[in-house]
N, C-alpha and C positions, 0 to 999 in steps of 0.2 A: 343592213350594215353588218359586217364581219367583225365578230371579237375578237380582239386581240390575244393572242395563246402567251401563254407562262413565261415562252420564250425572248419572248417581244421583249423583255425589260430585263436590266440589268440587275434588279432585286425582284427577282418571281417568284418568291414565298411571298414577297408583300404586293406585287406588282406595282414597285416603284420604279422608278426611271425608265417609260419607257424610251427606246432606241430602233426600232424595225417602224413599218409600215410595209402589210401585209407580206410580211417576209421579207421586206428587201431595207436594209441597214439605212437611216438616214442620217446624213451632217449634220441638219441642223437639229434634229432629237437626242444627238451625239453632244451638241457647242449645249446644248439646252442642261444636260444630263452633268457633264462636264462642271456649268456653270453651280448649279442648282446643289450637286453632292460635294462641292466646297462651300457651300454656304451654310450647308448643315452638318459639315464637319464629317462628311462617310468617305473617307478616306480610300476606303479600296474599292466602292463604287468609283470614286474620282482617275484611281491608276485604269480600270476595266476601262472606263470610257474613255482615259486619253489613249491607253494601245489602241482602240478601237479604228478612233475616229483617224492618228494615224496611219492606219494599215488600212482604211475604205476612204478614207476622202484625201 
């Protein structure tokens, strides 16, 4: 299996939220990410993830 790279997630100093599969952006990692960084209050994870998802879904 393929590890996922830094870039995969929307916090990759921590590699929190991921959002890709193997390179290609997904909705629902997106609706997950979205969900998730409101519930913990990260804020500008939550704006990255709503442009995201968007301008790809």
């Amino acid at each position: 299996m393929e590890e996922a790279k830094d870039a995969d997630f929307l916090m990759p100093e921590e590699r929190k939220y991921p959002y890709k599969v193997k390179g290609q952006i997904s909705c629902n990692l997106l609706k997950a990410a979205i969900t998730r960084s409101a519930q913990n209050n990260e804020t500008e994870v939550n704006k990255k993830a709503k442009a995201l998802f968007n301008d790809h879904c």
